[in-house]
TIVO-2410 file (N, C-alpha, C; in nm, 3 decimals):
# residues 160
REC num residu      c1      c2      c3 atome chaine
REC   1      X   1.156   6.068  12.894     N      A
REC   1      X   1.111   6.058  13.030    CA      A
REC   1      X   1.000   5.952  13.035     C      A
REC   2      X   1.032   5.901  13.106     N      A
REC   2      X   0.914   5.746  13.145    CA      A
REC   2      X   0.841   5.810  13.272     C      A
REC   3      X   0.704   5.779  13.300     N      A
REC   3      X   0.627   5.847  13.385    CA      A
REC   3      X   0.571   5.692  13.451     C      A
REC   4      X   0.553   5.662  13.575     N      A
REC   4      X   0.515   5.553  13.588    CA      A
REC   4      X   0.404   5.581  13.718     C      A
REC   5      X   0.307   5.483  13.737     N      A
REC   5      X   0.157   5.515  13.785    CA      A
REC   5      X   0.212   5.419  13.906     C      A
REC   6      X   0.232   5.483  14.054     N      A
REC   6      X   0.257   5.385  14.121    CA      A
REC   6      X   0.122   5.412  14.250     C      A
REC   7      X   0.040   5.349  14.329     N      A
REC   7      X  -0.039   5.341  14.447    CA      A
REC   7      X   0.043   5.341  14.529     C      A
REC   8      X   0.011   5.494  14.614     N      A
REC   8      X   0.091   5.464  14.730    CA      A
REC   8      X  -0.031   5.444  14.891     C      A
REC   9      X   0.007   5.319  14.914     N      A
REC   9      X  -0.081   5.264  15.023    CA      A
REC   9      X  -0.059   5.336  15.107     C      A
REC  10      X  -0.146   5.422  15.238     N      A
REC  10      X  -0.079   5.475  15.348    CA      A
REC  10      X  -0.119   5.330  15.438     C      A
REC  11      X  -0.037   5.369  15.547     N      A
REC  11      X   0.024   5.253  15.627    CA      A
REC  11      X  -0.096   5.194  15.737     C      A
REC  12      X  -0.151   5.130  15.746     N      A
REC  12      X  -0.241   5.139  15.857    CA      A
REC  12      X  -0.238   5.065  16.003     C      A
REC  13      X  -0.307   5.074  16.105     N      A
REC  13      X  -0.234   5.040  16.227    CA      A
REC  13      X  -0.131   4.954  16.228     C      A
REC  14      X  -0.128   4.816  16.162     N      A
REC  14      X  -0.011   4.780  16.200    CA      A
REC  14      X   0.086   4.824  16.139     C      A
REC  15      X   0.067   4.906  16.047     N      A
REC  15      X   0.225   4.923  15.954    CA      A
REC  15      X   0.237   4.822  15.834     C      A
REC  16      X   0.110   4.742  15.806     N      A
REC  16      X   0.135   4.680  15.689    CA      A
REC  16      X   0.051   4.736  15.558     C      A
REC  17      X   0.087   4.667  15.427     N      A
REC  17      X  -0.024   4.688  15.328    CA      A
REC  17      X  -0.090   4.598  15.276     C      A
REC  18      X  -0.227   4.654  15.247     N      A
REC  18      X  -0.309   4.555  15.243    CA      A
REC  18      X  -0.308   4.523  15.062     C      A
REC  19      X  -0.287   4.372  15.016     N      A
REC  19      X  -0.256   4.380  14.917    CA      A
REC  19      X  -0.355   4.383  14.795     C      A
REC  20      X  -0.496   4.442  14.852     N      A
REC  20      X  -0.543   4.506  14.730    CA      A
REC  20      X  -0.581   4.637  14.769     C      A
REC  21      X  -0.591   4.736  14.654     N      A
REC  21      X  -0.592   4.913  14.680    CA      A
REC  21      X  -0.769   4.934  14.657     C      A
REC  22      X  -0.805   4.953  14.765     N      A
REC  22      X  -0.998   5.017  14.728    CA      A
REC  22      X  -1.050   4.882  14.853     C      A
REC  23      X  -1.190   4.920  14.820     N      A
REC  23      X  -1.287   4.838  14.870    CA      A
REC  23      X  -1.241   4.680  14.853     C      A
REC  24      X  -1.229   4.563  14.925     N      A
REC  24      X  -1.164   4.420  14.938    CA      A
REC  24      X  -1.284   4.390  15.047     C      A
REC  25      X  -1.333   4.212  15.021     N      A
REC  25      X  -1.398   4.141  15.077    CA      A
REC  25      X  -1.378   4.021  15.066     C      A
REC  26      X  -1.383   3.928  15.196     N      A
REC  26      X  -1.266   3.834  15.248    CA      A
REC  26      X  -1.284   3.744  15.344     C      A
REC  27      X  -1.233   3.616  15.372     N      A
REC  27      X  -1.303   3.583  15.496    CA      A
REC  27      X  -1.244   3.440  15.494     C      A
REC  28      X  -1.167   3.428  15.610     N      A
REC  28      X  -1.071   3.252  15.646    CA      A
REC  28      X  -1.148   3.154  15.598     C      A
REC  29      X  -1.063   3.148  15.481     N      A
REC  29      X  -1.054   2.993  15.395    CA      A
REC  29      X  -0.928   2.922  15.396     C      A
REC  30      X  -0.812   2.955  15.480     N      A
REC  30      X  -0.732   2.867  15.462    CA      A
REC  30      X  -0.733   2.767  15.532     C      A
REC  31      X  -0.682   2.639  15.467     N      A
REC  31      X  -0.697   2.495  15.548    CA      A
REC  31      X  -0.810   2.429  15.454     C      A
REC  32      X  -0.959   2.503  15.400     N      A
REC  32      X  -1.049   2.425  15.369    CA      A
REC  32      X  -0.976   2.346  15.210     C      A
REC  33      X  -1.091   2.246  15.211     N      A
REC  33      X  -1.075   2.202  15.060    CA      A
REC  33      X  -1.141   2.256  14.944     C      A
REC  34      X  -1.087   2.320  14.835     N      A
REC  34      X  -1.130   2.381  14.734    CA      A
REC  34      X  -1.056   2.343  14.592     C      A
REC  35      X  -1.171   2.247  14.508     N      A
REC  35      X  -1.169   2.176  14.398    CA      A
REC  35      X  -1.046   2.107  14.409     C      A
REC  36      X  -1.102   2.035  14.534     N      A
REC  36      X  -0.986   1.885  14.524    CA      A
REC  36      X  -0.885   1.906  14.559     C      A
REC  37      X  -0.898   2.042  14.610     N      A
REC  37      X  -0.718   2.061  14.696    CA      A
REC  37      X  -0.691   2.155  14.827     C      A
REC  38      X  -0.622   2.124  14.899     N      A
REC  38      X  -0.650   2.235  15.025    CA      A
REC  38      X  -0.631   2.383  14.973     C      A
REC  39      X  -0.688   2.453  15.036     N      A
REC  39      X  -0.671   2.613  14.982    CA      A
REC  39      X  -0.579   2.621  15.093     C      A
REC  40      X  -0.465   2.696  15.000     N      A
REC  40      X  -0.345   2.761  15.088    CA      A
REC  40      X  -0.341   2.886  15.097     C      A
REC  41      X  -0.433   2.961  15.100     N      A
REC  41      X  -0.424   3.099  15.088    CA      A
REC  41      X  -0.556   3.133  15.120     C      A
REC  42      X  -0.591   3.308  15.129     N      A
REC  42      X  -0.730   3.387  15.110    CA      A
REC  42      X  -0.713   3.439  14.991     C      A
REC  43      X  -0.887   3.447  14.974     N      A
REC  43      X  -0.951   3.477  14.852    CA      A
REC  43      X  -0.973   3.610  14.911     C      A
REC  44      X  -0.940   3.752  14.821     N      A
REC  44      X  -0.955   3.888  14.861    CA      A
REC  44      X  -1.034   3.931  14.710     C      A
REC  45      X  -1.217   3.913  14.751     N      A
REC  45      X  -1.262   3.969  14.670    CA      A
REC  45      X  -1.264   4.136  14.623     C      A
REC  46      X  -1.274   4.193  14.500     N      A
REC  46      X  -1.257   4.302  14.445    CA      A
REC  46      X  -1.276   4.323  14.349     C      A
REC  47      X  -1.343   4.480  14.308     N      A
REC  47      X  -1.352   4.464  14.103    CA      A
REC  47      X  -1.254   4.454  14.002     C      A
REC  48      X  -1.264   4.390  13.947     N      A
REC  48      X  -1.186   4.365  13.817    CA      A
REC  48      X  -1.089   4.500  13.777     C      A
REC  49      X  -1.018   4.427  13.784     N      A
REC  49      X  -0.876   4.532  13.743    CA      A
REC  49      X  -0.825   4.650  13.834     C      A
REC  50      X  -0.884   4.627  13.991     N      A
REC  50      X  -0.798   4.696  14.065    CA      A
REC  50      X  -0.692   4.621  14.122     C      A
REC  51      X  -0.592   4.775  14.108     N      A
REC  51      X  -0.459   4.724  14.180    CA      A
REC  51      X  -0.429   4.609  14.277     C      A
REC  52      X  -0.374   4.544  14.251     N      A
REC  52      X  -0.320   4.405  14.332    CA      A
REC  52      X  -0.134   4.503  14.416     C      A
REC  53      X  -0.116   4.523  14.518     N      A
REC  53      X  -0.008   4.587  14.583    CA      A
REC  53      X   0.081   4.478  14.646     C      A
REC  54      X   0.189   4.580  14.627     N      A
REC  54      X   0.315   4.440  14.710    CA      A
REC  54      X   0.304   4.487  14.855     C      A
REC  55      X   0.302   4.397  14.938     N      A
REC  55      X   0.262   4.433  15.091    CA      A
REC  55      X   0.406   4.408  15.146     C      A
REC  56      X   0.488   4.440  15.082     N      A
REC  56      X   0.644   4.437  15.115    CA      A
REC  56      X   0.759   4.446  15.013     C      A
REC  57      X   0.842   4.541  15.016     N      A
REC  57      X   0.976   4.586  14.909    CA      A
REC  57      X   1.043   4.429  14.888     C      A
REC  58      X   1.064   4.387  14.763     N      A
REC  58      X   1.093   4.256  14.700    CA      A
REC  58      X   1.125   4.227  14.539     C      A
REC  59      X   1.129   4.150  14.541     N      A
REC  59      X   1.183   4.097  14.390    CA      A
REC  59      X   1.044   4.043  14.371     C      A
REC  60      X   0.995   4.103  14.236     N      A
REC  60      X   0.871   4.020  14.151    CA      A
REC  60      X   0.873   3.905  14.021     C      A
REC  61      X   0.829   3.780  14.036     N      A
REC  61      X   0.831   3.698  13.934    CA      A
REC  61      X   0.684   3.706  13.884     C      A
REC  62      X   0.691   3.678  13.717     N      A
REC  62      X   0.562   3.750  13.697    CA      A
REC  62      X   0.556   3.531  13.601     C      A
REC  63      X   0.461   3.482  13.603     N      A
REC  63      X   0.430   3.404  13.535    CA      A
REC  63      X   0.248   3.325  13.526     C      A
REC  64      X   0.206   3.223  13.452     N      A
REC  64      X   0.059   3.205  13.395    CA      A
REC  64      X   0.080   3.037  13.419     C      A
REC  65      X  -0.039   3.016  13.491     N      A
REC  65      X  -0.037   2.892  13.496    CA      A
REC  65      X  -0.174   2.843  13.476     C      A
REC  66      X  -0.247   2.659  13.406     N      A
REC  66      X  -0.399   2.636  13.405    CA      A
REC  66      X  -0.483   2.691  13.516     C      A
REC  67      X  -0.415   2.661  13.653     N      A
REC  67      X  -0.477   2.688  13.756    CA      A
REC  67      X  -0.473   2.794  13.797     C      A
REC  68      X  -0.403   2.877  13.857     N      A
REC  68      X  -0.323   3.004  13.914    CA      A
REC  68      X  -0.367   3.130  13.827     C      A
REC  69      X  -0.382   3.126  13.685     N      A
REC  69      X  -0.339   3.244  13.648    CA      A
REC  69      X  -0.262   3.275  13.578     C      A
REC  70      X  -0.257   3.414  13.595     N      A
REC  70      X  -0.164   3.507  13.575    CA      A
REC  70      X  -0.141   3.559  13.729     C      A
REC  71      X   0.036   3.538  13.722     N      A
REC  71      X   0.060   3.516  13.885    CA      A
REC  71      X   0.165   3.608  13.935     C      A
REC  72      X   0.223   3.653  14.006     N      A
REC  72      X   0.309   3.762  14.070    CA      A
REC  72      X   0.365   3.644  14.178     C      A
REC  73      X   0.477   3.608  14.223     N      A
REC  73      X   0.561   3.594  14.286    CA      A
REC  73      X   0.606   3.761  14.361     C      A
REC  74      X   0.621   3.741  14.545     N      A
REC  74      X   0.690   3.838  14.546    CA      A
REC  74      X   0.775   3.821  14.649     C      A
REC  75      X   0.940   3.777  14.604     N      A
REC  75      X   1.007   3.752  14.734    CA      A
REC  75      X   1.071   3.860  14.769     C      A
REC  76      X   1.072   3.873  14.946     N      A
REC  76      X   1.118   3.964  15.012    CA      A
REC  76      X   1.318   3.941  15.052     C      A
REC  77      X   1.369   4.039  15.131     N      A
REC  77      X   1.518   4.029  15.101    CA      A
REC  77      X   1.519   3.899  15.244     C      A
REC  78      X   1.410   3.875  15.331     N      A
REC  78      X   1.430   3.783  15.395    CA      A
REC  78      X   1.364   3.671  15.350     C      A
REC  79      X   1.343   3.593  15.254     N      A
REC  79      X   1.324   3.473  15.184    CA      A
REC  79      X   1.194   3.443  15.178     C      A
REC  80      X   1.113   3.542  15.254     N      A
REC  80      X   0.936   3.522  15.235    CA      A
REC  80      X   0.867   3.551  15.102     C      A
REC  81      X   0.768   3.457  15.091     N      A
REC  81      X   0.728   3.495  14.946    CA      A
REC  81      X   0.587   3.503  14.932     C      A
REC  82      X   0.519   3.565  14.885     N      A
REC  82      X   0.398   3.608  14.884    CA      A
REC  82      X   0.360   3.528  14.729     C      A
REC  83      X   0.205   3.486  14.708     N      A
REC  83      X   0.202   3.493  14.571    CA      A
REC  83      X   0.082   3.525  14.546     C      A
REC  84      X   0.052   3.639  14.447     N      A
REC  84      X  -0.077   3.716  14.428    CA      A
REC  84      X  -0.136   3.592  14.269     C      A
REC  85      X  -0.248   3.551  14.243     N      A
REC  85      X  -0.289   3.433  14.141    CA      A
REC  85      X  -0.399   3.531  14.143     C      A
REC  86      X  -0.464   3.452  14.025     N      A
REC  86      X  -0.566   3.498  13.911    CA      A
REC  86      X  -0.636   3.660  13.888     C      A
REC  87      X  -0.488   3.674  13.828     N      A
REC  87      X  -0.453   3.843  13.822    CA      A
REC  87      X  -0.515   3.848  13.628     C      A
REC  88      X  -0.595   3.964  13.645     N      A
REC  88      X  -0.603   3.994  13.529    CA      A
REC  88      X  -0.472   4.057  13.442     C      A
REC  89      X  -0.429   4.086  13.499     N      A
REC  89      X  -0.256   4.110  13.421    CA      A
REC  89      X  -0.240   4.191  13.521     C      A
REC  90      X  -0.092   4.207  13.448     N      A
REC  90      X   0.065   4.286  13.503    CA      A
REC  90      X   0.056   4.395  13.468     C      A
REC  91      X   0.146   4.486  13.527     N      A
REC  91      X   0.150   4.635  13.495    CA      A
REC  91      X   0.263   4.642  13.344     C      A
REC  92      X   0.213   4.708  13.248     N      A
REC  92      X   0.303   4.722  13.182    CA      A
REC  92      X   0.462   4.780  13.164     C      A
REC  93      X   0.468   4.892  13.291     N      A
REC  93      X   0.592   4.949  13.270    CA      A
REC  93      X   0.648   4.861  13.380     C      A
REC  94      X   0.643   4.712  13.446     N      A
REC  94      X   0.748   4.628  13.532    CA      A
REC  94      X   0.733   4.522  13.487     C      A
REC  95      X   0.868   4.491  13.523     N      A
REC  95      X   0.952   4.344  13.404    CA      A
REC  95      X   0.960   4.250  13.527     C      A
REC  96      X   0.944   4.127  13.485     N      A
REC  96      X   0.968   4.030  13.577    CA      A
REC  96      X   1.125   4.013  13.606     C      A
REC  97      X   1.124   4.020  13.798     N      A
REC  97      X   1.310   4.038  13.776    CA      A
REC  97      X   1.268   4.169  13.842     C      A
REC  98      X   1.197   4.316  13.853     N      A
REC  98      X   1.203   4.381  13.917    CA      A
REC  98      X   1.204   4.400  14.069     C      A
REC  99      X   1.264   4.484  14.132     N      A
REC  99      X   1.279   4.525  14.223    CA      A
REC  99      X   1.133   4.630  14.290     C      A
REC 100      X   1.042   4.587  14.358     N      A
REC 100      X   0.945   4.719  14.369    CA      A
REC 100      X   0.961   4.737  14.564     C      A
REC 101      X   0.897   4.867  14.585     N      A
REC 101      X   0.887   4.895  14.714    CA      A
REC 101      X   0.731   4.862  14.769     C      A
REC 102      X   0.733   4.823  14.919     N      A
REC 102      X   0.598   4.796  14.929    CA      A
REC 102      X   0.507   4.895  14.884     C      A
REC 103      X   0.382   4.903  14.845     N      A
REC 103      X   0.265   5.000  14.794    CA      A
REC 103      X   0.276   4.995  14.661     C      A
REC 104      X   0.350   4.938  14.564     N      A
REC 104      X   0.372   4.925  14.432    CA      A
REC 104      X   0.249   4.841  14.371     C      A
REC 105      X   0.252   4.882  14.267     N      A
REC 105      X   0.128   4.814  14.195    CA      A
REC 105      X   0.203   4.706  14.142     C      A
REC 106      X   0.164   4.560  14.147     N      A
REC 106      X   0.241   4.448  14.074    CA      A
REC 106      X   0.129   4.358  14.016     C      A
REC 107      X   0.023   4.380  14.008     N      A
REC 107      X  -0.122   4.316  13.879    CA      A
REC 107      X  -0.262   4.334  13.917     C      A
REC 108      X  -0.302   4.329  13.856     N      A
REC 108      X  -0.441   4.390  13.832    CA      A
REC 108      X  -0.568   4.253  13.895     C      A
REC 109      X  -0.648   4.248  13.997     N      A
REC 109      X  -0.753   4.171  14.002    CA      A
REC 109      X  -0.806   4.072  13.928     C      A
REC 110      X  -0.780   3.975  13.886     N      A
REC 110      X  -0.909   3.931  13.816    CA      A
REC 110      X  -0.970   3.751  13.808     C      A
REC 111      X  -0.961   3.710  13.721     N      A
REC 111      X  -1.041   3.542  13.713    CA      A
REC 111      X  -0.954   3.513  13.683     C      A
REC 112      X  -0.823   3.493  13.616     N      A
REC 112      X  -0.803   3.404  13.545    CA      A
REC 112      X  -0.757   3.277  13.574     C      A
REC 113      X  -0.650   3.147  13.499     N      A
REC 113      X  -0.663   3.049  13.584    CA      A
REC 113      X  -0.776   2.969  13.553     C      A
REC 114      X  -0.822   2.856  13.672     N      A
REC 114      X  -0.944   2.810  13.675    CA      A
REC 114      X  -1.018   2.881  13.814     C      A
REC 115      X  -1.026   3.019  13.805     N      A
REC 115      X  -1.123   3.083  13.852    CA      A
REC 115      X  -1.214   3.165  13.724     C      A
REC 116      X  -1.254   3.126  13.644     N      A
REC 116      X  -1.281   3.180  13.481    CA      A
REC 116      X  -1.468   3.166  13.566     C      A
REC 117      X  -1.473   3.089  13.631     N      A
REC 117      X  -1.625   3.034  13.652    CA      A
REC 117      X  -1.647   3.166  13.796     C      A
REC 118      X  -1.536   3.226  13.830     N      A
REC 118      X  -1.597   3.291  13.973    CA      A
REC 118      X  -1.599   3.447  13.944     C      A
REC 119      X  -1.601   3.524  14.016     N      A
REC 119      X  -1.588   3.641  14.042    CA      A
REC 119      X  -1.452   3.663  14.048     C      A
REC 120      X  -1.445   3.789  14.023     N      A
REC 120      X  -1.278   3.889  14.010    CA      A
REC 120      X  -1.234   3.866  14.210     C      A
REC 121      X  -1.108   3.809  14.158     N      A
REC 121      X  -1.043   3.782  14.328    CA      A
REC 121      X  -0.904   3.814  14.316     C      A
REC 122      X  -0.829   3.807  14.465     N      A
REC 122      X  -0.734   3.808  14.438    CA      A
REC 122      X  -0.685   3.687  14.508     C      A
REC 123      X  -0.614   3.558  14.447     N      A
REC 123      X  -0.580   3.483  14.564    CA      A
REC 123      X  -0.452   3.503  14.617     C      A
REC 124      X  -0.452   3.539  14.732     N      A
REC 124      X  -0.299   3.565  14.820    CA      A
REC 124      X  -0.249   3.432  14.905     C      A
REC 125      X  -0.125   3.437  14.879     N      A
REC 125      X  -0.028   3.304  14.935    CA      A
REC 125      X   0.103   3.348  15.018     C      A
REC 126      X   0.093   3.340  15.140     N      A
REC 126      X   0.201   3.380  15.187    CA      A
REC 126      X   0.283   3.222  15.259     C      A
REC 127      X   0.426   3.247  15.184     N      A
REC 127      X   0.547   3.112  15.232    CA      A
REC 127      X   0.633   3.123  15.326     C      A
REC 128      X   0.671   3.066  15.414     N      A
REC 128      X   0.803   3.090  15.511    CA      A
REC 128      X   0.863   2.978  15.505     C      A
REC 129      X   1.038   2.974  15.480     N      A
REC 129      X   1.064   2.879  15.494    CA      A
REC 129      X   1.017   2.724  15.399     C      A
REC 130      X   0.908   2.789  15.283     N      A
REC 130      X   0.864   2.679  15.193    CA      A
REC 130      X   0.732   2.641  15.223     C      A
REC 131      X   0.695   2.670  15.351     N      A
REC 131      X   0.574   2.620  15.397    CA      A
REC 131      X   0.487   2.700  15.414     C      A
REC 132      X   0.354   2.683  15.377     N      A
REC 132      X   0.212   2.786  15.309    CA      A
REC 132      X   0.229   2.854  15.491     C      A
REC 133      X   0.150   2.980  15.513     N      A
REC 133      X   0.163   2.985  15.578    CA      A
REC 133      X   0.009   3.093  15.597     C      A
REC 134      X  -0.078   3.129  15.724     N      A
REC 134      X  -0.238   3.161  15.658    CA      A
REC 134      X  -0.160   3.311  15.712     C      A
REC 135      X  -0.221   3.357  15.541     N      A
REC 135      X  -0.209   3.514  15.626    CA      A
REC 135      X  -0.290   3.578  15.629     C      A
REC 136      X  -0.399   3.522  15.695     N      A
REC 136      X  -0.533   3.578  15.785    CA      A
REC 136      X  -0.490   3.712  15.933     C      A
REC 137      X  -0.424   3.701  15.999     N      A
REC 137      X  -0.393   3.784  16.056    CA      A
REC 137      X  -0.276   3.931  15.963     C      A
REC 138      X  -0.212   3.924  15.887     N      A
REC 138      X  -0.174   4.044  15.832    CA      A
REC 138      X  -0.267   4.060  15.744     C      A
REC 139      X  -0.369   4.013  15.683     N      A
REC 139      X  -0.467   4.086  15.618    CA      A
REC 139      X  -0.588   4.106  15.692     C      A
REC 140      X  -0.611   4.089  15.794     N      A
REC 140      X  -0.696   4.182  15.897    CA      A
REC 140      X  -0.633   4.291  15.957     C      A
REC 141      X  -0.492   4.281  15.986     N      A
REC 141      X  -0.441   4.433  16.037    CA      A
REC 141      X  -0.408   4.498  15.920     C      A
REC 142      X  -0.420   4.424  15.781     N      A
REC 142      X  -0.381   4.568  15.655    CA      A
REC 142      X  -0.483   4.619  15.621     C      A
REC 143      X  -0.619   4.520  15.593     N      A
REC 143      X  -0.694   4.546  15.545    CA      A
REC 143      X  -0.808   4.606  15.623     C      A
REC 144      X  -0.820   4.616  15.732     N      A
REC 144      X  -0.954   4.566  15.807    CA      A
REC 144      X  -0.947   4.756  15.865     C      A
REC 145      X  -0.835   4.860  15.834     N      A
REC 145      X  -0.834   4.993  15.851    CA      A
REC 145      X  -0.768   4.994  16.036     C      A
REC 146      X  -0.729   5.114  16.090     N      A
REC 146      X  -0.709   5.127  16.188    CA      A
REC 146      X  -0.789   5.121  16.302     C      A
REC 147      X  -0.735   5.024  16.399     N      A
REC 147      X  -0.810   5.054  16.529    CA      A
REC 147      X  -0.881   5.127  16.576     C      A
REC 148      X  -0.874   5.246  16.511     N      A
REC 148      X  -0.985   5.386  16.564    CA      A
REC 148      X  -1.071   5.365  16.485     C      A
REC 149      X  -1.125   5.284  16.365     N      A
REC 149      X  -1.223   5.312  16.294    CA      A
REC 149      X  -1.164   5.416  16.230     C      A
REC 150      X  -1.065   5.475  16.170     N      A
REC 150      X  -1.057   5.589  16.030    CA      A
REC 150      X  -1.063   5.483  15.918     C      A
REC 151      X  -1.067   5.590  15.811     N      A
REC 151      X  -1.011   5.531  15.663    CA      A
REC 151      X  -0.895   5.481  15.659     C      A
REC 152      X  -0.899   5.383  15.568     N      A
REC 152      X  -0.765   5.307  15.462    CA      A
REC 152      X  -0.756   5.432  15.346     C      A
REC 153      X  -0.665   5.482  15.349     N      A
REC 153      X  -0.659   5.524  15.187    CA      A
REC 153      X  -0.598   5.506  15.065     C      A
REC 154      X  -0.601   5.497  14.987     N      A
REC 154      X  -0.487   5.533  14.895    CA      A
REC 154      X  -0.499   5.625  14.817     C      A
REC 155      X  -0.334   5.675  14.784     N      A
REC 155      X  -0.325   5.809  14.698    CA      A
REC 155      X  -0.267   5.777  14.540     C      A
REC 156      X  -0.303   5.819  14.440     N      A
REC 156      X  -0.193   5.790  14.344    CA      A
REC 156      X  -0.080   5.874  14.337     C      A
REC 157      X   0.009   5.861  14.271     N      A
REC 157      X   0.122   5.928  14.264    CA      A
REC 157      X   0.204   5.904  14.155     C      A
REC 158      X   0.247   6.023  14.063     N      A
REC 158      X   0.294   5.974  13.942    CA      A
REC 158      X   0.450   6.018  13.983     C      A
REC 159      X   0.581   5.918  13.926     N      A
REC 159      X   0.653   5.928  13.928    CA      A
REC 159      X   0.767   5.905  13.865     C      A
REC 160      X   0.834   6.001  13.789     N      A
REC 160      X   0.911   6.019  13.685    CA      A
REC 160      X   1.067   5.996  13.680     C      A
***
């Protein structure tokens, strides 16, 4: 029996997930220039080695690049692709090539990459169609908790 550690995000007003699990701090950088190149994405600060979540059921590519990381690809069954960078690693029990559901854990927070000089982040990249695309508005309705002011939570859940 294989036992596997999955975060299950509950859903918050809009119905999305926010793709890191706990406390996240954040704030529109896409468009600016950062070390000589436009930033295509937000920086979702967080401590080191919390869960990085798929904010949608998809196929995960797991690969390491100078810049990037250690990186998560995550395409959805409609051709959108998310990409989570300078991940302190991958979960051990998922193979690149997997199939996960949104709230799944797919890597862990951290520097790596040429973020070695910053703080534990997560950089998120969302694509449509090929083209960067800012996903400043679904990470204020995942992250930012429900309209009423309640909690975000998450639960763990082990599942066999």
């Amino acid at each position: 029996m294989v036992l596997f550690l999955l975060v299950v995000a509950l859903l918050v007003g809009s119905g999305e997930v926010c793709p890191v699990a706990g406390p996240v701090e954040f704030s529109d950088t896409f468009g600016l220039e950062s070390k000589g190149r436009i930033h295509q994405g937000q920086d979702l600060y967080a401590e080191r080695g919390v869960p990085a979540l798929a904010v949608e059921g998809g196929r995960v590519e797991f690969s390491t690049h100078p810049i990037g990381g250690n990186r998560v690809k995550l395409t959805t069954e409609d051709g959108r692709v998310f990409s989570y960078t300078h991940l302190d690693g991958f979960p051990e029990w998922l193979e690149s090539g997997s199939e996960v559901a949104a709230g799944a854990i797919v890597g862990f927070v951290g520097n790596s990459g040429n973020a070695l000089c910053c703080s534990p982040h997560l950089h998120f990249s969302q694509l449509e169609r090929g083209d960067y695309v800012n996903p400043w508005p679904w990470l204020v309705n995942a992250c930012m908790g429900p309209p009423d002011g309640g909690e975000t939570e998450v639960a763990p859940e082990i599942v066999t």
